[in-house]
C-alpha angles and dihedrals in degrees: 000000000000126000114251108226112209116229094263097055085059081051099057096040085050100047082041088055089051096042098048098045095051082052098057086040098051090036091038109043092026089051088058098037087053089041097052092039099041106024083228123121128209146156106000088003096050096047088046100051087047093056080046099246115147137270091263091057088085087060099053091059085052096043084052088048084057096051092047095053086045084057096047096047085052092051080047103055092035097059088044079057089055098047092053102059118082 
């Protein structure tokens, strides 16, 4: 038998999607502007350089921010779609 969700469950997983994806964009792709402009690392940058992965690591957790906000546009989008049909 499948668990019912009630509507603010889908809410908070969807706001949890947003937030979390604006966070790997902005920590990913900022850490490797700010790394490549300034030659200074900080935050995602700062933790993977110490664990010794390379400069386009940062952009991989950019590049999954991106994906996670993809995925929460299409839930979006797909739950405006239900709400529409009668």
């Amino acid at each position: 038998m499948a668990k019912q969700f009630k509507k603010s469950d889908n809410y908070s997983g969807q706001g949890l999607l947003w937030l979390f994806g604006a966070i790997l964009v902005i920590q990913g792709f900022g850490s490797a502007l700010t790394e490549a402009r300034w030659d200074t690392s900080f935050g995602v940058a700062g933790l993977l350089r110490a664990a010794h992965v390379p400069e386009w690591g940062t952009l991989l957790v950019g590049c999954a921010g991106v994906g996670l906000l993809a995925a929460a546009a299409h839930r979006h989008q797909a739950s405006r779609q239900a709400h529409r049909r009668p």
